[in-house]
KOLVOMAR-305825 format. One record per residue (C-alpha): residue in one letter; residue number from 1; x negated, y negated, z. Coordinates in pm, 1 decimal, decimal comma, padded with zeros to 6 digits. Layout:
NODE r   k        X        Y        Z
NODE a NUM        X        Y        Z
...
END
This chain:
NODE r   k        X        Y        Z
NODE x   1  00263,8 -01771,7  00183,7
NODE x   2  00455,6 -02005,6 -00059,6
NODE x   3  00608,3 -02136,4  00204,8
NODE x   4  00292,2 -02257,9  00367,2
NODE x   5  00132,1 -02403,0  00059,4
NODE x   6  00433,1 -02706,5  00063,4
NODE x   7  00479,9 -02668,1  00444,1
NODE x   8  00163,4 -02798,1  00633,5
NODE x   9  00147,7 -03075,6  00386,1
NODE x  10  00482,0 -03270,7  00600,5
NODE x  11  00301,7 -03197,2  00932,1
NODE x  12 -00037,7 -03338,6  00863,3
NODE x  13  00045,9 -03721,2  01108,3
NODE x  14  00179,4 -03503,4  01347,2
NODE x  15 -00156,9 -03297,8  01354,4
NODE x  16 -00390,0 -03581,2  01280,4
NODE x  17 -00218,0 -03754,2  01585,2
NODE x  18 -00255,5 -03413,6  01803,0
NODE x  19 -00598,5 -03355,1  01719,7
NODE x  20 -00733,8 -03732,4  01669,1
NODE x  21 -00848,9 -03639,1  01317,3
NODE x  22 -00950,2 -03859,8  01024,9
NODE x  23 -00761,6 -03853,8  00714,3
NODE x  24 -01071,5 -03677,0  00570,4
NODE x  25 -00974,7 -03409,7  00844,0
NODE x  26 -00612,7 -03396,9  00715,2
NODE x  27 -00754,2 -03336,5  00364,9
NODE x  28 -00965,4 -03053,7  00456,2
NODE x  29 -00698,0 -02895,4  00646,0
NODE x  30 -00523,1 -02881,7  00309,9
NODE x  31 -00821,8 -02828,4  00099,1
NODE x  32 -01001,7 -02574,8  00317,0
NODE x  33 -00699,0 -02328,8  00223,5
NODE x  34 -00675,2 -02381,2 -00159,8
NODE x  35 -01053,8 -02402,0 -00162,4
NODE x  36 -01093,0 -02011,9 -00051,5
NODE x  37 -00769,7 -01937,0 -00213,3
NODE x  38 -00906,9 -02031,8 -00595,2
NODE x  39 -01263,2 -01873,6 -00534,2
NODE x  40 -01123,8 -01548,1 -00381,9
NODE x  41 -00803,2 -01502,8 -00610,1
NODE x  42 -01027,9 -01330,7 -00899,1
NODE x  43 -01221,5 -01078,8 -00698,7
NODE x  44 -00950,7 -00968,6 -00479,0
NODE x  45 -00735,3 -00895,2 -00813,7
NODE x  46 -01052,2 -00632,3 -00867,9
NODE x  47 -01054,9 -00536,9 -00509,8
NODE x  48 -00710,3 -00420,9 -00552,0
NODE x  49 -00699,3 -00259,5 -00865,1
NODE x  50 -01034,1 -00064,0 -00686,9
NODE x  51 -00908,1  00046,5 -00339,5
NODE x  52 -00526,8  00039,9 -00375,4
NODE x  53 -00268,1 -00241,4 -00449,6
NODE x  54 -00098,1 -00149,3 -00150,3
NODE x  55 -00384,4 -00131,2  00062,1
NODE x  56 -00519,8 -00467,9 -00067,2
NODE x  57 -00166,2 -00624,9 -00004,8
NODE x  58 -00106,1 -00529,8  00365,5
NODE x  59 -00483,0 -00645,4  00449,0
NODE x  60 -00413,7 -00948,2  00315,0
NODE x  61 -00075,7 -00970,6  00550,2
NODE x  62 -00314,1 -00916,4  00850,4
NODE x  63 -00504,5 -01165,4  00786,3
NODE x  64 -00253,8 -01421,6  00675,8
NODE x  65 -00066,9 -01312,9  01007,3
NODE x  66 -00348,5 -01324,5  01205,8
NODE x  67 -00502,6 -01651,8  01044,5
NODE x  68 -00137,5 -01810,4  01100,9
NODE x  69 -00172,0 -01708,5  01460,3
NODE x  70 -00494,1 -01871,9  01529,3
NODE x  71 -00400,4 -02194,9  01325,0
NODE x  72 -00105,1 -02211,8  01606,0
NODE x  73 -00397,2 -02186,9  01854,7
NODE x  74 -00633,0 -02427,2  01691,4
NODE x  75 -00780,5 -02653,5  01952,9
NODE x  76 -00936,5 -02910,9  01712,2
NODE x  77 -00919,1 -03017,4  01387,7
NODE x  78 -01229,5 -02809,8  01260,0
NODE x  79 -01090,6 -02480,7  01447,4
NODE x  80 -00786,0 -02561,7  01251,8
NODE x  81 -00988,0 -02638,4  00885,3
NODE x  82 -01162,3 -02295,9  01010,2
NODE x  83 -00856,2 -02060,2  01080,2
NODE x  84 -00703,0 -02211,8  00735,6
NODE x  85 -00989,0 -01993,7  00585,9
NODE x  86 -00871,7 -01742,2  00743,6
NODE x  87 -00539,1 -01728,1  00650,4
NODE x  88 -00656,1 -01784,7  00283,1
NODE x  89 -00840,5 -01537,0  00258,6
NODE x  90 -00582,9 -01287,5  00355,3
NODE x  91 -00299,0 -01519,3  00099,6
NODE x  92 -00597,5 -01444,5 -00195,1
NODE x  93 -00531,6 -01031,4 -00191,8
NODE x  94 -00108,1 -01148,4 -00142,4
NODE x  95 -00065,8 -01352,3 -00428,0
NODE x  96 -00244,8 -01171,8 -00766,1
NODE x  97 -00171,6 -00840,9 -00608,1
NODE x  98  00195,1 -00891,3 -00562,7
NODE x  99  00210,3 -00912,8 -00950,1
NODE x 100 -00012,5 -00579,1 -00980,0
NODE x 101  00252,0 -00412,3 -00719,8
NODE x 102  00549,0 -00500,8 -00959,4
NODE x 103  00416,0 -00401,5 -01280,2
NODE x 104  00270,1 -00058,7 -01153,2
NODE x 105  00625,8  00015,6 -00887,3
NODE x 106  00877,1 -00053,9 -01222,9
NODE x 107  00852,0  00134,3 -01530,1
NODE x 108  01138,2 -00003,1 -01721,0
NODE x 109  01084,6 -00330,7 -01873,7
NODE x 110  01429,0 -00478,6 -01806,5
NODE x 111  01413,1 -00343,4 -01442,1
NODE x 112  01057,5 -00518,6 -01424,2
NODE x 113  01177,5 -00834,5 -01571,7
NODE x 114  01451,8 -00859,1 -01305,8
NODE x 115  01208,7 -00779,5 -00999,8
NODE x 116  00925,3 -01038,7 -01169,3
NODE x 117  01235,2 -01315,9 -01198,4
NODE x 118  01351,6 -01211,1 -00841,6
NODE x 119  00966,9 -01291,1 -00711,8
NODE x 120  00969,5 -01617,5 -00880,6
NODE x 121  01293,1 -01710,6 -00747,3
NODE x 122  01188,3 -01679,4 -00365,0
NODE x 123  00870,9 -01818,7 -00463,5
NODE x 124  01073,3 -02166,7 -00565,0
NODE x 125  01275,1 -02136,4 -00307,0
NODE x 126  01030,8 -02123,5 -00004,2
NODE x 127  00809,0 -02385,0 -00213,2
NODE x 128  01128,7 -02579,8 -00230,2
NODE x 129  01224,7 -02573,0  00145,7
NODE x 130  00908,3 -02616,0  00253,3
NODE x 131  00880,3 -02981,9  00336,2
NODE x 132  01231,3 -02993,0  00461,1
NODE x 133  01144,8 -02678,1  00708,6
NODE x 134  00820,1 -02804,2  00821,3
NODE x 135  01004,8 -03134,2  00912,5
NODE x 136  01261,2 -02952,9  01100,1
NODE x 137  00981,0 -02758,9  01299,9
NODE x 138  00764,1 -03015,0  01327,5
NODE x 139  01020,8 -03280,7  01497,1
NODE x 140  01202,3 -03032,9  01712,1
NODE x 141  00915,9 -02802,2  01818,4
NODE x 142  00595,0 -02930,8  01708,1
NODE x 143  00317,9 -02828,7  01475,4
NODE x 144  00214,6 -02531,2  01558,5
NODE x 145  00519,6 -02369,8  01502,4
NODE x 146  00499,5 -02383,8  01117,5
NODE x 147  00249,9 -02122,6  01154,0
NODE x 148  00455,7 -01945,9  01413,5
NODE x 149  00704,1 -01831,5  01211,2
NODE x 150  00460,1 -01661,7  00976,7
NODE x 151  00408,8 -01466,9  01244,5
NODE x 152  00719,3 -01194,2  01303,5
NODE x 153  00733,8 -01220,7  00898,8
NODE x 154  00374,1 -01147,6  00826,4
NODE x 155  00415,2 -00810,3  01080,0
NODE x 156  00790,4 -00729,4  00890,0
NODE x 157  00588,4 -00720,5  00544,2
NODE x 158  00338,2 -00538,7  00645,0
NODE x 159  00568,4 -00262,6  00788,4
NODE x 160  00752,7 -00293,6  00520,0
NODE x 161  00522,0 -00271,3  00259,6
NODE x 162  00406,0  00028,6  00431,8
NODE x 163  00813,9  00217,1  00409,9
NODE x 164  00846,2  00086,0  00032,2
NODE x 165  00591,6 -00005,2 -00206,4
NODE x 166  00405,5  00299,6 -00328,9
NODE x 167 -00032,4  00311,5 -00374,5
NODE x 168 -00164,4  00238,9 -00718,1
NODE x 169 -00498,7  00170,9 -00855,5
NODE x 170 -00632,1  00122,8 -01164,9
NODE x 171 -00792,7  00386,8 -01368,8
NODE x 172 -01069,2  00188,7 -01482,4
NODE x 173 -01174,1 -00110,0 -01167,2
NODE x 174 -01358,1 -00386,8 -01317,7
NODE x 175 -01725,7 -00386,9 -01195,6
NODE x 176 -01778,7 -00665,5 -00927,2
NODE x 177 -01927,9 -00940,8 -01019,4
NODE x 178 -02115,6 -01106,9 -00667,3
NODE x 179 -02310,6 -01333,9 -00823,2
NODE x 180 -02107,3 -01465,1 -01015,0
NODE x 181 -01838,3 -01503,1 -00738,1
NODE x 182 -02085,3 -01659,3 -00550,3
NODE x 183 -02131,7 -01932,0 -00759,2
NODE x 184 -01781,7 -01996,6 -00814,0
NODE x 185 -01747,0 -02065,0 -00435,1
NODE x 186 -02047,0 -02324,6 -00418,3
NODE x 187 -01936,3 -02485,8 -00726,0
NODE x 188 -01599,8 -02564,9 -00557,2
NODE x 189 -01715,6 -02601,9 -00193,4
NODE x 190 -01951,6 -02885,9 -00317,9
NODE x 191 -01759,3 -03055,3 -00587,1
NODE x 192 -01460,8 -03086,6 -00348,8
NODE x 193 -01680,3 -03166,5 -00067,4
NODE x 194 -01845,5 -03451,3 -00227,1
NODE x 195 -01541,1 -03563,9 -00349,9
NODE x 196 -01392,5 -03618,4  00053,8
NODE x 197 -01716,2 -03706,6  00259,5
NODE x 198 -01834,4 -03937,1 -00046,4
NODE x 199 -01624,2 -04229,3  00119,7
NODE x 200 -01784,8 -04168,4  00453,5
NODE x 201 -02120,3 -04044,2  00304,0
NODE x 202 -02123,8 -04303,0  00091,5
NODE x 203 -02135,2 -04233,9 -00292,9
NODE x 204 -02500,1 -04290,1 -00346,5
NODE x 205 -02641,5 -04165,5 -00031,7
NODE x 206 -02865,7 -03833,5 -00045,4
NODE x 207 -02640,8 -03622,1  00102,2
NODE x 208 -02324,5 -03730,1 -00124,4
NODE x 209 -02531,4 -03706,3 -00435,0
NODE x 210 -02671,2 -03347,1 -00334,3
NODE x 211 -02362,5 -03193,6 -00322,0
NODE x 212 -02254,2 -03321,2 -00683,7
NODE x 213 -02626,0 -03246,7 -00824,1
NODE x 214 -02589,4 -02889,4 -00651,7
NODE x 215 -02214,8 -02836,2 -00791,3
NODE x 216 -02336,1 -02898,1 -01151,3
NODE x 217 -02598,6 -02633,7 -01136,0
NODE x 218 -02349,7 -02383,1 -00965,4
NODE x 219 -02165,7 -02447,9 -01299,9
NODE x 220 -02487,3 -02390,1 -01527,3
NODE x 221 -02575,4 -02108,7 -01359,8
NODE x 222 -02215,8 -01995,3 -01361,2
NODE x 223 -02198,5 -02009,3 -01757,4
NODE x 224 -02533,2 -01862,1 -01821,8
NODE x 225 -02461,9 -01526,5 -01554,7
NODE x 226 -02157,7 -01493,2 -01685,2
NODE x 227 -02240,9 -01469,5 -02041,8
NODE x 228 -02462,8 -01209,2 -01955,6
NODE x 229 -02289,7 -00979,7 -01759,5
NODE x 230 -02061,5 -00672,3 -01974,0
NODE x 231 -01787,9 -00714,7 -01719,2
NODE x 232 -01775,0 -01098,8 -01564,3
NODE x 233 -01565,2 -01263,6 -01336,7
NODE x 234 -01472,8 -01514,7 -01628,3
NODE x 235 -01527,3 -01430,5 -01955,1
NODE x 236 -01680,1 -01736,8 -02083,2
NODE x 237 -01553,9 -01662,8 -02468,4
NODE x 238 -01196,6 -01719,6 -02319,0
NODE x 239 -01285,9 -02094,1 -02338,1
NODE x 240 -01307,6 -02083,4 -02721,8
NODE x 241 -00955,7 -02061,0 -02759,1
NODE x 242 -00781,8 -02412,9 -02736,2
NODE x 243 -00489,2 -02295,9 -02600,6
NODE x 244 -00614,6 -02125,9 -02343,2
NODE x 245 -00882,9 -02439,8 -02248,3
NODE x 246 -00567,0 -02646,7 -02282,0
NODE x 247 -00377,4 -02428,4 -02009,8
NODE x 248 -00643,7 -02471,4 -01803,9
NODE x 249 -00688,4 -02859,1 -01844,8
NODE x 250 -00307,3 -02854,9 -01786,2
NODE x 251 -00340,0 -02618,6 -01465,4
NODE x 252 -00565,8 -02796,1 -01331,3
NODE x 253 -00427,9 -03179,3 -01398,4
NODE x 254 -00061,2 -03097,8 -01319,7
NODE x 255 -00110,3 -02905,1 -00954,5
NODE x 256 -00393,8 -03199,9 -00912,1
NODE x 257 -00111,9 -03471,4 -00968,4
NODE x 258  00148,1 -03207,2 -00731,9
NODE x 259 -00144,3 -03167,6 -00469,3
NODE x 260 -00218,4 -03558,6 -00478,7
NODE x 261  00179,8 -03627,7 -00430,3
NODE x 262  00286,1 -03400,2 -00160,1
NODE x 263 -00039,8 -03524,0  00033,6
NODE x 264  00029,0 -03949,6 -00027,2
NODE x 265  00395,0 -03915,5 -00002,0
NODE x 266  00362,9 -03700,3  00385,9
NODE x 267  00137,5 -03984,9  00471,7
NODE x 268  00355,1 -04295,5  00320,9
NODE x 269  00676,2 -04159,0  00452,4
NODE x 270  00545,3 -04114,9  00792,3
NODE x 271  00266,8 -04396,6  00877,9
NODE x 272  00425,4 -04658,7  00652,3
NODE x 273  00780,3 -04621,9  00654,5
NODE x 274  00792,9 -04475,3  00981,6
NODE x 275  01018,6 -04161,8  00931,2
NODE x 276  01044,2 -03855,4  01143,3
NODE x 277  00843,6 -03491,4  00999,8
NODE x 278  01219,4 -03381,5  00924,0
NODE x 279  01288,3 -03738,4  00745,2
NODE x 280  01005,8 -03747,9  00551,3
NODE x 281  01051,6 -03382,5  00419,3
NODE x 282  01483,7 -03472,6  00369,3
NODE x 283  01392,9 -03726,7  00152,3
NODE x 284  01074,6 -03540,9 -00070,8
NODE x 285  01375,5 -03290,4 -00130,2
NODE x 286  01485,9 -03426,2 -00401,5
NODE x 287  01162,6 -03301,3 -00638,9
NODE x 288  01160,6 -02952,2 -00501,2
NODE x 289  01517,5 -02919,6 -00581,6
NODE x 290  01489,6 -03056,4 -00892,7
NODE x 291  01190,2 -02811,6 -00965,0
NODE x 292  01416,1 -02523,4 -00876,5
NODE x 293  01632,1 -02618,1 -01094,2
NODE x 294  01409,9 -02688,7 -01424,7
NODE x 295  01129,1 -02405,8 -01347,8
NODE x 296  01373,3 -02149,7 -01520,8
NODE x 297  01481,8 -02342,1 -01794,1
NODE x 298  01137,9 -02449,2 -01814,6
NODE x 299  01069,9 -02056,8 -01893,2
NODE x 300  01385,8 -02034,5 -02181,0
NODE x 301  01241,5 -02314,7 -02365,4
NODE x 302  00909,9 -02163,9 -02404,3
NODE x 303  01081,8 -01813,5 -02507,0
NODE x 304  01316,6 -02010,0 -02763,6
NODE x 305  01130,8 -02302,0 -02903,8
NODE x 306  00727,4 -02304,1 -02765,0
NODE x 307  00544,5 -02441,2 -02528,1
NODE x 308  00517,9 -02760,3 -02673,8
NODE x 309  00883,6 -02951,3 -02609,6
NODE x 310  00827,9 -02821,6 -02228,4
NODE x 311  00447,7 -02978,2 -02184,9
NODE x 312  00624,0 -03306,6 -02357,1
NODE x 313  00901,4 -03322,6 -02092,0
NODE x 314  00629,7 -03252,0 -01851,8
NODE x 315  00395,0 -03493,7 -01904,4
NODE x 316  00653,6 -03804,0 -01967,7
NODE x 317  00805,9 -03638,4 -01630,2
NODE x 318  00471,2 -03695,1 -01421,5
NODE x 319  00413,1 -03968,1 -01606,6
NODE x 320  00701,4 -04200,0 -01549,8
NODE x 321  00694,9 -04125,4 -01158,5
NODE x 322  00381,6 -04212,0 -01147,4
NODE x 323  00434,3 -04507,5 -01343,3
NODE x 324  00732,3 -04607,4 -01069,1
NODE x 325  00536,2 -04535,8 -00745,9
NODE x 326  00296,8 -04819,0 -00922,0
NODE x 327  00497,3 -05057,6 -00787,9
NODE x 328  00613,7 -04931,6 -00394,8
NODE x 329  00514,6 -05132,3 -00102,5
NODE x 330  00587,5 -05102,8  00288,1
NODE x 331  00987,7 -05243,5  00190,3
NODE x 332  01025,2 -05034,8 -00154,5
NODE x 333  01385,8 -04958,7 -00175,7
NODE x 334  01493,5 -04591,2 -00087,1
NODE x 335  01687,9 -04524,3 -00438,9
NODE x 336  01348,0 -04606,2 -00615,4
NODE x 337  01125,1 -04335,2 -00462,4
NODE x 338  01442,7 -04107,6 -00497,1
NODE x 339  01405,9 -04213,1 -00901,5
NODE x 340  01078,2 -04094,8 -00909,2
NODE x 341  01062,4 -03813,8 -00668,8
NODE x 342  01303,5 -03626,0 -00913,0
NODE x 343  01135,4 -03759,2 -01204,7
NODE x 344  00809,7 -03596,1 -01083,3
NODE x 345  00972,7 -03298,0 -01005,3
NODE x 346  01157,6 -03301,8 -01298,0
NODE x 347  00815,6 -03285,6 -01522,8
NODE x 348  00680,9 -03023,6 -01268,3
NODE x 349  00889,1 -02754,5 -01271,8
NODE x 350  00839,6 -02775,7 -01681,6
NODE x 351  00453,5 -02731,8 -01637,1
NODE x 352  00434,3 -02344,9 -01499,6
NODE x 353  00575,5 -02158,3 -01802,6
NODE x 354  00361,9 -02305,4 -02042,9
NODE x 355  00101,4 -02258,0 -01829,9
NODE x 356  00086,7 -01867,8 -01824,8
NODE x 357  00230,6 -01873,2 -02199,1
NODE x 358 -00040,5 -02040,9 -02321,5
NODE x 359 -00324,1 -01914,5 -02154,7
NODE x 360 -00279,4 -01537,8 -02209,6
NODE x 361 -00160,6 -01680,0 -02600,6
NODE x 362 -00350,8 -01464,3 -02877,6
NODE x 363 -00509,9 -01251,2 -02617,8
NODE x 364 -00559,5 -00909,0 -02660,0
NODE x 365 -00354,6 -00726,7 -02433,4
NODE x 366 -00607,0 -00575,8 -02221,5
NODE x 367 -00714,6 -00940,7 -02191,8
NODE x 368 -00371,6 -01116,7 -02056,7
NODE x 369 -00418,8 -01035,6 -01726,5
NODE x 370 -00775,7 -01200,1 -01652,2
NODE x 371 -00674,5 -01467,8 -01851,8
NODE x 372 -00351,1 -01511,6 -01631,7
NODE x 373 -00586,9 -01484,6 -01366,6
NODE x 374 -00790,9 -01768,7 -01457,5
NODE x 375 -00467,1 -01983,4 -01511,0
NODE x 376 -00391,9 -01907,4 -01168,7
NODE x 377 -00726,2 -02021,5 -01067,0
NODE x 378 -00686,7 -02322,9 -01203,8
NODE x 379 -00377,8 -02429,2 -01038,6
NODE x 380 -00516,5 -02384,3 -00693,0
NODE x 381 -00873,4 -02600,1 -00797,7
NODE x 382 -00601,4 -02818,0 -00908,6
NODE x 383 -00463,9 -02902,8 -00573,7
NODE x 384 -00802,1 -02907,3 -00389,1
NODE x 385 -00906,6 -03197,9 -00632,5
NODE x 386 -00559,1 -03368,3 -00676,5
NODE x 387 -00602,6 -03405,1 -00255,3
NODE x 388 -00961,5 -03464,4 -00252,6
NODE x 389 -00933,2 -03705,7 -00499,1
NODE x 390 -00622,2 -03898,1 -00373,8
NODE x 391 -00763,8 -03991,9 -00012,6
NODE x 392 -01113,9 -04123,0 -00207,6
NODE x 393 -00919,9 -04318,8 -00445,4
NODE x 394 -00714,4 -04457,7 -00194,9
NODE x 395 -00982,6 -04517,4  00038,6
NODE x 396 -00787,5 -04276,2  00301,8
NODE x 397 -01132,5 -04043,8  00321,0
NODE x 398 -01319,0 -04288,7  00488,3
NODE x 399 -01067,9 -04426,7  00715,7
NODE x 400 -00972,0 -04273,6  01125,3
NODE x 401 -00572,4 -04345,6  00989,1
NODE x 402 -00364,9 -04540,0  00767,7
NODE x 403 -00152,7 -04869,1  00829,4
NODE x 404  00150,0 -05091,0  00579,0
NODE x 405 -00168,2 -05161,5  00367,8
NODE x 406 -00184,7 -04775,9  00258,2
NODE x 407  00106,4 -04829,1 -00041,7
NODE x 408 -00039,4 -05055,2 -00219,3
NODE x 409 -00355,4 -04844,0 -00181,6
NODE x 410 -00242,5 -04541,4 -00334,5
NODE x 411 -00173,1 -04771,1 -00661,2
NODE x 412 -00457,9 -04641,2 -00808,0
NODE x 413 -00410,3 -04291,4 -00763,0
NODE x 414 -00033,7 -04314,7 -00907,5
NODE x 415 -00206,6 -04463,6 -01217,9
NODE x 416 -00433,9 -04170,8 -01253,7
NODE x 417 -00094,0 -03989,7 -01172,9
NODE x 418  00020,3 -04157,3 -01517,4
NODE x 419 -00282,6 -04081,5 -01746,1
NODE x 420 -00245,2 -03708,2 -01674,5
NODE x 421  00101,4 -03708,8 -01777,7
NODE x 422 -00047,5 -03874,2 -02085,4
NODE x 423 -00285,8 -03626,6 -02116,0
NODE x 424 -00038,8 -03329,2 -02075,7
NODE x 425  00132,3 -03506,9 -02377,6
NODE x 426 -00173,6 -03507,8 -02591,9
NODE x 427 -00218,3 -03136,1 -02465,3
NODE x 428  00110,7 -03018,9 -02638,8
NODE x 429  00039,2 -03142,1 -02948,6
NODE x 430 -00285,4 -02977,3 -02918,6
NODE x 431 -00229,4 -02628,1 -02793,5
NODE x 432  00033,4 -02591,9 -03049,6
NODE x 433 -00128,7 -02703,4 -03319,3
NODE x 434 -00315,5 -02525,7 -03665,4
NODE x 435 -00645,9 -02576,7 -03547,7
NODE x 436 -00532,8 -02406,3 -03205,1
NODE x 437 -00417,1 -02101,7 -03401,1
NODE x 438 -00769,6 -02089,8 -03615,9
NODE x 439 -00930,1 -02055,7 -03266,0
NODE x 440 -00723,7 -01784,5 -03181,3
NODE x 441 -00765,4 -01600,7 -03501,4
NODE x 442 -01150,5 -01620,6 -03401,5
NODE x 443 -01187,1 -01543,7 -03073,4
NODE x 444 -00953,1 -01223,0 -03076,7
NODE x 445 -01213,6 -00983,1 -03263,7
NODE x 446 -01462,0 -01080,9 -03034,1
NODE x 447 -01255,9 -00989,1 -02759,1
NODE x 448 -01149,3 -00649,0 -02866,7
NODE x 449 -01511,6 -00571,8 -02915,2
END
């Protein structure tokens, strides 16, 4: 599954060529899978902690498999959008779940600690390799065989899961919350929406402007359910505490900016500079492998010194690549996008930890985990707006494919690119500040109660 997320992003030309799809296509192909992911990942943490961990888990490997499978099938480019669902649904019980599985198989803390930074490692590392595997695939074999190979694995988990990982539940399941899940899906299924067809739509047109009108009631409706309800989907109090707004802000900002770059740099490499799926994803290797390398010392700064000296790094990081790609064209020397592909990754790989630090910060302990959960929400909204939002800005959304013209184009989205790493700045001064720690100290009574 972490493979996938960076994988498809290298094989989108190949598939838009394949399947004669618009860019807008492309985006949904992307966006259609982190869409579903971010609305599903809260119930089916409930779902497992109801039925079975275990059980939860190797559903969501059939479905990923079988998803994956049908992807490889996909006769058009809305089959394909369509069987992306598919598989996310099934990656939405895999990912929460797999930290239930951990925390309920190991007892000991140190032995729990070691499996936790053993899950985090692979995770990096398929995230890391993606582009450069999807390239390989891609140029020798085609397309469809990145979601081949998930394939023999998906069926190897599942069996395996089956010979190793033991059933637990939880002895008091959250209630489900349907409404309120419900609204969480059409608040993100319009905004995003609106956000790719507006180009094509056109921003004032009825249709455009319904689906933004409709995605801010979703969200007033949301708030006022939720506050209701004894046992929401989001507890709406969580917001009270800056730090944990602030992780969210950051979530959401930071995976935007990631979702935004692996999406304009697949396209730029490819259509404008004319490079091969394998090229494209030798040369983007440079950030993954300098996120490898900084996520874990990323996670030692925040244990030793805070949060705030990792957001800083982070947000000059994104901030001074996006600052660089400002100024590529069709004939930008090679050793320039190098600069700033490690620079990005650089200030990447420093975002995570402070993340999940900082949101479950101050709260109670039977608290952490929905708060985590929320965090982890975040990051996938993150990437469904960071793409959205980078083929509007660059007028991509509205266009059947992209020509030399497309680098200067995505100027404006690299400068967007460089006021979230500003804002990530002004967001580690803030979380870690005394007002920040009054909003704990007030919000934590309320949330034992």
């Amino acid at each position: 599954m972490s493979l996938d997320a960076t994988v498809v992003n290298v094989a989108l030309p190949s598939i838009g060529r394949e399947l004669h799809s618009s860019i807008s296509g492309l985006q949904w192909t992307i966006d259609a899978y982190t869409l579903v992911l971010a609305s599903l990942l809260l119930l089916s943490g409930s779902t497992a902690d109801r039925i079975g961990r275990r059980t939860t888990f190797q559903i969501g490997l059939a479905l990923f498999t079988v998803g994956s499978l049908l992807c490889s099938l996909a006769p058009g480019v809305g089959w394909l959008v369509v069987f992306r669902m598919v598989q996310a649904v099934g990656g939405s019980m895999m990912n929460p779940v797999a930290m239930s599985i951990i925390t309920a198989t190991f007892d000991d803390p140190r032995q729990r600690a070691r499996a936790v930074g053993v899950w985090g490692a692979v995770v990096g590392v398929s995230m890391g390799l993606g582009p450069l595997v999807g390239g390989a695939l891609t140029d020798s074999v085609g397309w469809r065989a990145i979601f081949w190979i998930n394939v023999p694995v998906g069926l190897a988990a599942i069996v395996l899961t089956l010979l190793f990982v033991p059933e637990s539940k939880a002895p008091e399941p959250r209630r489900l919350d349907p409404v309120g899940q419900g609204l969480v899906i059409v608040l993100l299924a319009t905004l995003v929406g609106g956000l790719i067809e507006g180009p094509r739509l056109g921003w004032t047109s009825p249709a455009a402007l319904g689906l933004f009108l409709v995605a801010a009631a979703a969200l007033g409706l949301f708030v006022a359910v939720e506050r209701r309800r004894r046992e929401p989907l989001i507890d709406v109090r969580f917001f009270r505490s800056i730090p944990f707004s602030a992780a969210v802000v950051t979530a959401v900002v930071a995976f935007g900016a990631n979702g935004a770059f692996l999406f304009l740099n697949a396209l730029y490499l490819q259509e404008v500079r004319g490079m091969s799926p394998f090229e494209a994803g030798l040369w983007t290797l440079p950030a993954a492998v300098a996120t490898m390398i900084v996520s874990p010392l990323s996670g030692r700064l925040v244990g030793s010194v805070g949060t705030r000296r990792p957001l800083l790094l982070a947000g000059v990081g994104i901030g001074a690549a996006g600052a660089i790609l400002t100024t590529i064209d069709a004939r930008s020397p090679m050793w320039v996008l190098v600069v700033a592909f490690v620079l990005f990754g650089v200030g990447f790989g420093m975002v995570n930890a402070p993340i999940t630090n900082t949101a479950v910060s101050g709260m109670p302990r039977a608290q952490s985990g929905s708060a985590a959960a929320v965090a982890s929400t975040s990051r996938q909204t993150g990437v469904s707006l960071g793409v959205a939002l980078a083929g509007t800005v660059t007028g991509a959304g509205a266009a059947a494919s992209v020509g030399p013209s497309f680098a200067v184009a995505t100027h404006a989205m690299w400068w967007i690119v460089v006021g979230i790493g500003c804002a990530i700045v002004v967001v580690a001064f803030v979380s870690d500040s005394a007002a920040a720690d009054r909003s704990v100290a007030r919000i934590a009574p309320l949330l034992d109660d």
